[in-house]
PyMOL CGO cylinders between C-alpha atoms (Angstrom):
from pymol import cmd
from pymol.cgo import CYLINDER

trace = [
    CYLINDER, 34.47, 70.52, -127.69, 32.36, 72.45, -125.43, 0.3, 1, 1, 1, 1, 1, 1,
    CYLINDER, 32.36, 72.45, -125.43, 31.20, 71.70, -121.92, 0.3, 1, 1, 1, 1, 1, 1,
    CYLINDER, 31.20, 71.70, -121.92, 27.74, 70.31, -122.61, 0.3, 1, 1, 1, 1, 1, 1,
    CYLINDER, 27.74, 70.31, -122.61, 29.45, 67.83, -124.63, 0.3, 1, 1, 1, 1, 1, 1,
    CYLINDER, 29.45, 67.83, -124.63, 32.27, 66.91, -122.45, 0.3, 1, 1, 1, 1, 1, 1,
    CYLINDER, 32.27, 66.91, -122.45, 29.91, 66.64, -119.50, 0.3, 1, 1, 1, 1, 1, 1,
    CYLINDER, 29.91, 66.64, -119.50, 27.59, 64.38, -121.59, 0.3, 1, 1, 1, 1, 1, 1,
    CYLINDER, 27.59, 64.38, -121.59, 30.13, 62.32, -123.01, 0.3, 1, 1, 1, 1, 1, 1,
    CYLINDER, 30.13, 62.32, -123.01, 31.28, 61.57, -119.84, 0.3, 1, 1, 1, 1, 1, 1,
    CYLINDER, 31.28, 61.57, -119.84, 28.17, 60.49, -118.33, 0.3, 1, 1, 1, 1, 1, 1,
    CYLINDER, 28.17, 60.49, -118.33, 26.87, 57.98, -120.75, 0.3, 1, 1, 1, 1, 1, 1,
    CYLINDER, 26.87, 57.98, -120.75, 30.47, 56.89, -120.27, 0.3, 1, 1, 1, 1, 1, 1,
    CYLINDER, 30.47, 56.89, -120.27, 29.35, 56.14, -116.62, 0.3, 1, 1, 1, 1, 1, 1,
    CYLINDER, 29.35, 56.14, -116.62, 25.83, 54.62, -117.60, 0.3, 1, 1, 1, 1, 1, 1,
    CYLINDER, 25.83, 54.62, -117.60, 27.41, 52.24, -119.71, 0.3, 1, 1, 1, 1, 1, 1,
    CYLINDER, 27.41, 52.24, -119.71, 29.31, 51.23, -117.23, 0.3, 1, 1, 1, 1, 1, 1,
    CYLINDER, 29.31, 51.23, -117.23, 26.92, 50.46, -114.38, 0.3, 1, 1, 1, 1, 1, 1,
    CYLINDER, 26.92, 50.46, -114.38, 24.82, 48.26, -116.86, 0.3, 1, 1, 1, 1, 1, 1,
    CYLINDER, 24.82, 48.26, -116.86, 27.22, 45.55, -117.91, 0.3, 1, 1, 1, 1, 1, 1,
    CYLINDER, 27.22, 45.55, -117.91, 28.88, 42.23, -116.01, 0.3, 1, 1, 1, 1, 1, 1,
    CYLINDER, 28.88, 42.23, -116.01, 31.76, 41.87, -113.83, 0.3, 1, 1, 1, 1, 1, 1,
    CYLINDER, 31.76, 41.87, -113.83, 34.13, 41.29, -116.70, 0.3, 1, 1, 1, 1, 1, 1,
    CYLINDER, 34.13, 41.29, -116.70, 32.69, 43.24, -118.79, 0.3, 1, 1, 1, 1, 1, 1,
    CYLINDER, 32.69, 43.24, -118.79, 32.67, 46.28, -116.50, 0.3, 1, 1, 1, 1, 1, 1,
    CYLINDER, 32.67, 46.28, -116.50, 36.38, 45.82, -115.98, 0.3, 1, 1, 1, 1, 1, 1,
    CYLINDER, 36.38, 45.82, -115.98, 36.78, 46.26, -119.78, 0.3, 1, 1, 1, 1, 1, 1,
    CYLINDER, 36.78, 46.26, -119.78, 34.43, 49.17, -120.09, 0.3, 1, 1, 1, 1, 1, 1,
    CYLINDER, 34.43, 49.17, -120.09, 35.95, 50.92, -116.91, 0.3, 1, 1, 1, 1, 1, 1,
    CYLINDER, 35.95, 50.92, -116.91, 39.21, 50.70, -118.83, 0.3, 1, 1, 1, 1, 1, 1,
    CYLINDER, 39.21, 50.70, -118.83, 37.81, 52.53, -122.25, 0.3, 1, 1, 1, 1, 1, 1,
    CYLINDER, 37.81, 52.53, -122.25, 36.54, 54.77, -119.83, 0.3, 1, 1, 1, 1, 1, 1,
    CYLINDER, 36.54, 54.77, -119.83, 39.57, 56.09, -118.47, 0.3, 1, 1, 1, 1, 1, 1,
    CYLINDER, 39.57, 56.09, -118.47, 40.69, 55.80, -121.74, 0.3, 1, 1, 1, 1, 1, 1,
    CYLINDER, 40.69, 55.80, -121.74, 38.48, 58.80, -123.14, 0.3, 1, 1, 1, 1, 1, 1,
    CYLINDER, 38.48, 58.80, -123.14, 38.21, 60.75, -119.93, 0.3, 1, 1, 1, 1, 1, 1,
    CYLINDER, 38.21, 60.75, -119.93, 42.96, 60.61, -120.32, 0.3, 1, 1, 1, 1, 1, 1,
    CYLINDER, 42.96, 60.61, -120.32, 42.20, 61.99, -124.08, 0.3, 1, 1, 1, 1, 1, 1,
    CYLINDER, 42.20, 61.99, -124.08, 40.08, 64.47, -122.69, 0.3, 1, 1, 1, 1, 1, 1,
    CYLINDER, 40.08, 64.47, -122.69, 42.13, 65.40, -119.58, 0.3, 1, 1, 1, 1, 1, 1,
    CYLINDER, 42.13, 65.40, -119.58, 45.51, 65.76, -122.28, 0.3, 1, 1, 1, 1, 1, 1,
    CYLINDER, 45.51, 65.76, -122.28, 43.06, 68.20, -124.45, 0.3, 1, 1, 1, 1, 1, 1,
    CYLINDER, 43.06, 68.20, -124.45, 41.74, 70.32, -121.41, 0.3, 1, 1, 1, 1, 1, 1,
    CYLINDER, 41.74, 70.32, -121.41, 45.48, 70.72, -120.31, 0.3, 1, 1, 1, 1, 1, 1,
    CYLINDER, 45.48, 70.72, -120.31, 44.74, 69.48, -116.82, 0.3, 1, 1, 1, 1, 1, 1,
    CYLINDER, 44.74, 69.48, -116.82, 46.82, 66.47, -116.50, 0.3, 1, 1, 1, 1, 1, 1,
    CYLINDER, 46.82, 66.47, -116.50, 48.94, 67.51, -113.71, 0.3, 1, 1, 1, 1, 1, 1,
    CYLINDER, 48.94, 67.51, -113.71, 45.77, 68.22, -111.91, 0.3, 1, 1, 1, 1, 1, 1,
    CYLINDER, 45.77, 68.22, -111.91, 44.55, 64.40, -112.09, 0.3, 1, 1, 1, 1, 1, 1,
    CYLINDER, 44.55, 64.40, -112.09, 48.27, 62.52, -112.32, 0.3, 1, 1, 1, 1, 1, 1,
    CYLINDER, 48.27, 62.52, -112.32, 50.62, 64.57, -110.43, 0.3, 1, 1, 1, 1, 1, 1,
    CYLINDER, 50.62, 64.57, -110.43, 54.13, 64.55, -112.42, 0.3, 1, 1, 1, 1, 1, 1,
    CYLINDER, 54.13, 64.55, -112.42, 56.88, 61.89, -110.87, 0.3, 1, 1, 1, 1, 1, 1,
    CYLINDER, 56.88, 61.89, -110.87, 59.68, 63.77, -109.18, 0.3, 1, 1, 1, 1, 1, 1,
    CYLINDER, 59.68, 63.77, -109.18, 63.21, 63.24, -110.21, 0.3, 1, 1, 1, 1, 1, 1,
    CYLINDER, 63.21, 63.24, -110.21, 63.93, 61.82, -107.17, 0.3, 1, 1, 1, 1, 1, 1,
    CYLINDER, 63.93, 61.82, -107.17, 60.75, 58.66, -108.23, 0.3, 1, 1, 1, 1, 1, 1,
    CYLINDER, 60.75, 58.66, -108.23, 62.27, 58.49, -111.55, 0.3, 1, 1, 1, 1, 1, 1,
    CYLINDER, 62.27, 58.49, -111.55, 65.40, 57.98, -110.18, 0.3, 1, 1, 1, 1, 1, 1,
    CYLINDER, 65.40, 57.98, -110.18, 64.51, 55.36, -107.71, 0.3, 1, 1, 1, 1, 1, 1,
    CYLINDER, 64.51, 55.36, -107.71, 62.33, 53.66, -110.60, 0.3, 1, 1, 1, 1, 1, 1,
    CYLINDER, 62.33, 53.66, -110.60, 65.43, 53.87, -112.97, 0.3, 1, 1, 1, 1, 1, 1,
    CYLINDER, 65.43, 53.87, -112.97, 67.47, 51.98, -110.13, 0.3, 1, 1, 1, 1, 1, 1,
    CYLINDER, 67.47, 51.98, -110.13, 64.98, 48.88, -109.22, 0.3, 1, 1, 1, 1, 1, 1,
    CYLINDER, 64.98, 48.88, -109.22, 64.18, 50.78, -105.67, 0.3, 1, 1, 1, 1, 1, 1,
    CYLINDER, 64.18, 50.78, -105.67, 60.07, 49.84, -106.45, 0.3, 1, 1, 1, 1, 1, 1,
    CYLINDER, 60.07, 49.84, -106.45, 59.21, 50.12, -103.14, 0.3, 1, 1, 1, 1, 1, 1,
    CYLINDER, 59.21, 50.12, -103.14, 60.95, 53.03, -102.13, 0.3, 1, 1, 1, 1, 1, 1,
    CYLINDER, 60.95, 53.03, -102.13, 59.88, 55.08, -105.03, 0.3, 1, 1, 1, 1, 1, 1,
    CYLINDER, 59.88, 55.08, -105.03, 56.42, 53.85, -104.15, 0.3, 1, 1, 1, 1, 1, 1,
    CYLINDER, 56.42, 53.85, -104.15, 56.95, 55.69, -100.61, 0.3, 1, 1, 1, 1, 1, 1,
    CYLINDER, 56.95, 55.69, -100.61, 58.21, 58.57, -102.04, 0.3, 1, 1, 1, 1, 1, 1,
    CYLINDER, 58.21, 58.57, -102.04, 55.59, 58.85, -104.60, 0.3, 1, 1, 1, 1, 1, 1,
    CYLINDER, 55.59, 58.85, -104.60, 53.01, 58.42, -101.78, 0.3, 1, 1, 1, 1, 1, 1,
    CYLINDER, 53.01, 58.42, -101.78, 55.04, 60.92, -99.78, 0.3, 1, 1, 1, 1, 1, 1,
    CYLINDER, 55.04, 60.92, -99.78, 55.06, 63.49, -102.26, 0.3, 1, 1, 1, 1, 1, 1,
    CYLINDER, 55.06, 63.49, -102.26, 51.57, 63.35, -103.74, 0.3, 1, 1, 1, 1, 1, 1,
    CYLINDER, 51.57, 63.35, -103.74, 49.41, 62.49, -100.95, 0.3, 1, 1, 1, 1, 1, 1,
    CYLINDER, 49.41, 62.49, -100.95, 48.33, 59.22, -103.14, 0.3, 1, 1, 1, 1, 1, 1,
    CYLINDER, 48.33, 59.22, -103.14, 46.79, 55.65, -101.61, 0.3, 1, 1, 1, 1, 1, 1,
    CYLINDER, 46.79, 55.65, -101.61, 49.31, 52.87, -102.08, 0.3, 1, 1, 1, 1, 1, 1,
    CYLINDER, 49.31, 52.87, -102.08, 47.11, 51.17, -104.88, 0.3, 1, 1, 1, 1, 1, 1,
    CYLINDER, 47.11, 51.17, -104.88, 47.33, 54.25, -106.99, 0.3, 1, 1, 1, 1, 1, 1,
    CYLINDER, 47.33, 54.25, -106.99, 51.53, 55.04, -106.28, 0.3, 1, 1, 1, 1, 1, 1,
    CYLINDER, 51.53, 55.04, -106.28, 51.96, 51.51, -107.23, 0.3, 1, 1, 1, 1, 1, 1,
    CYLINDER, 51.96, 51.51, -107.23, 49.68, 51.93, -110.65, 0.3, 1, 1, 1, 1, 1, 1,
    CYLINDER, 49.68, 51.93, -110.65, 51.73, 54.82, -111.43, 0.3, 1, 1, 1, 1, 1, 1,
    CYLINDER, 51.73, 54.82, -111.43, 55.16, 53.34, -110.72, 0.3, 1, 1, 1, 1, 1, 1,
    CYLINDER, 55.16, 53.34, -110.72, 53.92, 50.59, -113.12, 0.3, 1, 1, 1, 1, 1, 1,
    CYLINDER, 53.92, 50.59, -113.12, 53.00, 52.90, -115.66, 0.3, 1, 1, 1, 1, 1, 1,
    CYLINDER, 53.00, 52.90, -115.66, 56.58, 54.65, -115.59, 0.3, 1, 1, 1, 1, 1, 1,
    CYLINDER, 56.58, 54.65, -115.59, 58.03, 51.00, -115.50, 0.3, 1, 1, 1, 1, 1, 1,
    CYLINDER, 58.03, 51.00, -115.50, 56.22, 50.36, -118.64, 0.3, 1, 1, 1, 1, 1, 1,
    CYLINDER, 56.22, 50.36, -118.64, 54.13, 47.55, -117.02, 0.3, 1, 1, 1, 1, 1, 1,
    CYLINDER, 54.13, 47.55, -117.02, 50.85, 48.17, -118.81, 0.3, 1, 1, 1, 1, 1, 1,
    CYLINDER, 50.85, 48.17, -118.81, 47.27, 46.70, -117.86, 0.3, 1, 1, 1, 1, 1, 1,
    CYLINDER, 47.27, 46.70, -117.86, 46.96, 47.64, -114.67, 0.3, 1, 1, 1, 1, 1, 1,
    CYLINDER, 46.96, 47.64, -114.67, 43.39, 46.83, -113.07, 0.3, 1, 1, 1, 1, 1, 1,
    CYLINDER, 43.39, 46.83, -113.07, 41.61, 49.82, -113.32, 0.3, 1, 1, 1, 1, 1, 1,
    CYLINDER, 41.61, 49.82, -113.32, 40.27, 51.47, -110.79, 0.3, 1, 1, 1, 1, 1, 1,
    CYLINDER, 40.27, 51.47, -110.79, 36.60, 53.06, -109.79, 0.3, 1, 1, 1, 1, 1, 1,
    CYLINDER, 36.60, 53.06, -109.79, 38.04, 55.78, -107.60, 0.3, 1, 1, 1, 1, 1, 1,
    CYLINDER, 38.04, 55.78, -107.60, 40.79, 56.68, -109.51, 0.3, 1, 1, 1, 1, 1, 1,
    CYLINDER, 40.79, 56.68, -109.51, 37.93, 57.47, -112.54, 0.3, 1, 1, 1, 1, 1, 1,
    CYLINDER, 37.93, 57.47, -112.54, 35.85, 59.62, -110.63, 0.3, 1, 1, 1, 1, 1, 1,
    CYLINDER, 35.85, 59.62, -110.63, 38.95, 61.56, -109.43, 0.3, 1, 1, 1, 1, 1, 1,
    CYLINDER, 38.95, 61.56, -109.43, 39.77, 62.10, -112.66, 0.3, 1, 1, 1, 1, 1, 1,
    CYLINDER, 39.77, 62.10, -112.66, 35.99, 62.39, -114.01, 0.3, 1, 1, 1, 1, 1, 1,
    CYLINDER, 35.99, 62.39, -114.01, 35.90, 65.08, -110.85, 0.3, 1, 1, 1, 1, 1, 1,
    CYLINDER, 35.90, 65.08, -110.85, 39.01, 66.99, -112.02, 0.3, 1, 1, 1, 1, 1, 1,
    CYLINDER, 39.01, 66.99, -112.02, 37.28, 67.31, -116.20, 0.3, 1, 1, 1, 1, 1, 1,
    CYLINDER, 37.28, 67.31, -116.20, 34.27, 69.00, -113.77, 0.3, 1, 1, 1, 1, 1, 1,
    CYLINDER, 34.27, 69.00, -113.77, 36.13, 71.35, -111.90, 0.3, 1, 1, 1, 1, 1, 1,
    CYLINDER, 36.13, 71.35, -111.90, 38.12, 72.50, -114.78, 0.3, 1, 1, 1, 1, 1, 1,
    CYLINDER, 38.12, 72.50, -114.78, 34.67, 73.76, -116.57, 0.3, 1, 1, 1, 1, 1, 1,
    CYLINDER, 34.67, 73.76, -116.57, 33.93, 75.26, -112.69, 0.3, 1, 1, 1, 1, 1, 1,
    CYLINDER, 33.93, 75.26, -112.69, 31.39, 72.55, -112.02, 0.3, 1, 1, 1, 1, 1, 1,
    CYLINDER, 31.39, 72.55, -112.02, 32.70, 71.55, -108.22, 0.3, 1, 1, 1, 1, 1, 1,
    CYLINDER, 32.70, 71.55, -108.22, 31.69, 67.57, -108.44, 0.3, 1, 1, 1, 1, 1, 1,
    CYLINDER, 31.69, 67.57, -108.44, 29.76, 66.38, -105.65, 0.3, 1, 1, 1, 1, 1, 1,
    CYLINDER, 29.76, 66.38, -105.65, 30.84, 63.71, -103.38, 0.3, 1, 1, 1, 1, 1, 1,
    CYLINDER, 30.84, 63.71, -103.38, 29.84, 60.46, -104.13, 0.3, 1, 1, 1, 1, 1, 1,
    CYLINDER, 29.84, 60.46, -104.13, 29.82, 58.91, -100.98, 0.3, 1, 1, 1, 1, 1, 1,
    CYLINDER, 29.82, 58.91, -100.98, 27.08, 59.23, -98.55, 0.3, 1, 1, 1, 1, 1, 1,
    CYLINDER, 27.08, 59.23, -98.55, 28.23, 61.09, -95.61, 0.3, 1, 1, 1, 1, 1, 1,
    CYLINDER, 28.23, 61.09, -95.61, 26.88, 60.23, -92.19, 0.3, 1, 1, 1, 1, 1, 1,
    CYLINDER, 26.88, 60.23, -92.19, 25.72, 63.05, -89.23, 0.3, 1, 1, 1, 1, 1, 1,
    CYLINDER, 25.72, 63.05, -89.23, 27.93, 61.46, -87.37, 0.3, 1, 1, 1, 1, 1, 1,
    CYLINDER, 27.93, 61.46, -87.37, 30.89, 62.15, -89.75, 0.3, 1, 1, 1, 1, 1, 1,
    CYLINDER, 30.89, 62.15, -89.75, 29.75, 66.02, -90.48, 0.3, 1, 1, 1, 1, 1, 1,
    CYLINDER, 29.75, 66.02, -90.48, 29.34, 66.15, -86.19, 0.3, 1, 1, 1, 1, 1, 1,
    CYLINDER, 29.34, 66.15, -86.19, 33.07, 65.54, -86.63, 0.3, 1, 1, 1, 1, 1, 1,
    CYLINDER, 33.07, 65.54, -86.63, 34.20, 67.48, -88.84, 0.3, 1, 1, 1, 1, 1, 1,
    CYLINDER, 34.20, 67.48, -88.84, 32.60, 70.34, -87.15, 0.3, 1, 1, 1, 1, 1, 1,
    CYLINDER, 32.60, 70.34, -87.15, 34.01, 69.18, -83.36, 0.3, 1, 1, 1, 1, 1, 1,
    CYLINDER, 34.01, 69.18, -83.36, 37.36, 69.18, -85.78, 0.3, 1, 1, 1, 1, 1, 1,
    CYLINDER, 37.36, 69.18, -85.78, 38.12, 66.15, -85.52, 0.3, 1, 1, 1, 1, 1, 1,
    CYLINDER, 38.12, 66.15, -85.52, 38.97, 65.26, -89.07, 0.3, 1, 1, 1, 1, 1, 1,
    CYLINDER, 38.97, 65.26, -89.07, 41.17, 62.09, -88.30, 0.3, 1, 1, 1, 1, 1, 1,
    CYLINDER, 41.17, 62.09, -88.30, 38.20, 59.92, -86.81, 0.3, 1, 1, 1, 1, 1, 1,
    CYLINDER, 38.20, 59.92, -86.81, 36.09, 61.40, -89.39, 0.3, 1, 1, 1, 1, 1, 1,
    CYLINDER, 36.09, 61.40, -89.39, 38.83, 60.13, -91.78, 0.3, 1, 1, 1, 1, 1, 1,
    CYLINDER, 38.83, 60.13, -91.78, 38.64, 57.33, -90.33, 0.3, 1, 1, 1, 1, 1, 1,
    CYLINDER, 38.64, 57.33, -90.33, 35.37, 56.47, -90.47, 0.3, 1, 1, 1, 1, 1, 1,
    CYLINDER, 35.37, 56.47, -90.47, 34.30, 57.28, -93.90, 0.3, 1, 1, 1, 1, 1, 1,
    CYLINDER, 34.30, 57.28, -93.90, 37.63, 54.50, -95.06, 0.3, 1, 1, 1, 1, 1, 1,
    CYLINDER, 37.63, 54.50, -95.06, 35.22, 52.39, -92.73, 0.3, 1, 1, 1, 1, 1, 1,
    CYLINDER, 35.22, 52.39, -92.73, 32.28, 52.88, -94.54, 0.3, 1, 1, 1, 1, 1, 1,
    CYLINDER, 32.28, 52.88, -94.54, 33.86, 52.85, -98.01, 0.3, 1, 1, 1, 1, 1, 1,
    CYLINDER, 33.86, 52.85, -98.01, 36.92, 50.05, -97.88, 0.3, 1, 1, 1, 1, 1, 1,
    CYLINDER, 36.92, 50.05, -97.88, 37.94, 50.76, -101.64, 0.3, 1, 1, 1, 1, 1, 1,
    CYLINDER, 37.94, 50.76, -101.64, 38.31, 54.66, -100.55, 0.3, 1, 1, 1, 1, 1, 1,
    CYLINDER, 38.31, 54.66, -100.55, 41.78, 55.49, -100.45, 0.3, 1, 1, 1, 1, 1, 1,
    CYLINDER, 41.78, 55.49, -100.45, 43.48, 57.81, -97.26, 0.3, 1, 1, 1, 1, 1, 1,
    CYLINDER, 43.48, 57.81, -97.26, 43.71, 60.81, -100.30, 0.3, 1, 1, 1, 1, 1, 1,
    CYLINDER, 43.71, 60.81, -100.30, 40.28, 60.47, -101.18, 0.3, 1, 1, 1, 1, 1, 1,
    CYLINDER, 40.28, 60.47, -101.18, 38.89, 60.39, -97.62, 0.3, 1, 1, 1, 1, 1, 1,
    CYLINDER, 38.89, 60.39, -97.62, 40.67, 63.30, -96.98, 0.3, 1, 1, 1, 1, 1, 1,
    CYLINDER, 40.67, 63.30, -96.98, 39.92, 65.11, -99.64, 0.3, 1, 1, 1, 1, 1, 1,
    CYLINDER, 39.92, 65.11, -99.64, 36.40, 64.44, -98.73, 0.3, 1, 1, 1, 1, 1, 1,
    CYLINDER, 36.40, 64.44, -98.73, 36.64, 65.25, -95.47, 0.3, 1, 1, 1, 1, 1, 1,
    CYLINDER, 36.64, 65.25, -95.47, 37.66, 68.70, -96.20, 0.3, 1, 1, 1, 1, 1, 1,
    CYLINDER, 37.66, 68.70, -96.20, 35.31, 69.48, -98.70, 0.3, 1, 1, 1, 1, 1, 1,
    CYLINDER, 35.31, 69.48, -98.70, 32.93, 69.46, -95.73, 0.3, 1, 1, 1, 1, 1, 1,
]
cmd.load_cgo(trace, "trace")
């Protein structure tokens, strides 16, 4: 599969989803992730969009310690709480998870950069955020586009933040 393809795959993936009901859209968000995993596991890039659990998660995981393997998840990948929890679920084998806008166009941003296409960001970004950033103060920017966007998670903002 080329890149033409992937790319439009993926976005009438997206269209579909914006034109459907509540219900409906939490169905189609979850074949969605669906084909952008298969596509992710044939570009190779899966690391890149899931980091790998540590021994040390595993371990925890293995032992009933949910929450602290949660932390350590968090702590090791740089990850919001929502998605560390997801993906202690997933390695408990708890499947049907909500799924999850941001954690879609992370990965629908990662099948873009690995074809050198650098996504751009889907949040609008105030002045007074960029007059931030360049005073370099990246926590209050931080800070204020969670503020903006309340299903953002801290590793998105950031991410964001210094993209800028």
């Amino acid at each position: 599969m080329g890149p033409t393809e992937a790319l439009l795959i993926a976005a009438a993936l997206v269209i579909l989803f914006t034109w459907s009901g509540r219900r409906a859209r939490q169905d189609q968000l979850r074949a969605l992730e669906r084909r952008l995993d298969r596509l992710i596991a044939q570009l190779g890039i899966q690391d890149e969009v899931v980091p790998p659990v540590s021994e040390t998660v595993a371990h925890l995981t293995e032992r009933g310690e949910i929450i602290a393997a949660i932390k350590a998840f968090r702590e090791e990948t740089g990850v919001d709480l929502k998605e560390a929890k997801d993906r202690i679920d997933l390695l408990r084998g708890k499947a049907g998870a909500r799924p999850d806008l941001t954690r879609v166009i992370r990965k629908l941003d990662a099948v873009l950069r690995s074809f050198d296409i650098e996504p751009e960001p889907a949040i609008a970004v105030s002045d007074e955020i960029i007059a931030l950033v360049r005073a370099g103060q990246a926590v209050e920017a931080i800070k204020l586009v969670r503020e903006a966007n309340p299903g953002l998670g801290l590793a998105d903002a950031k991410a964001l933040i210094e993209r800028l």
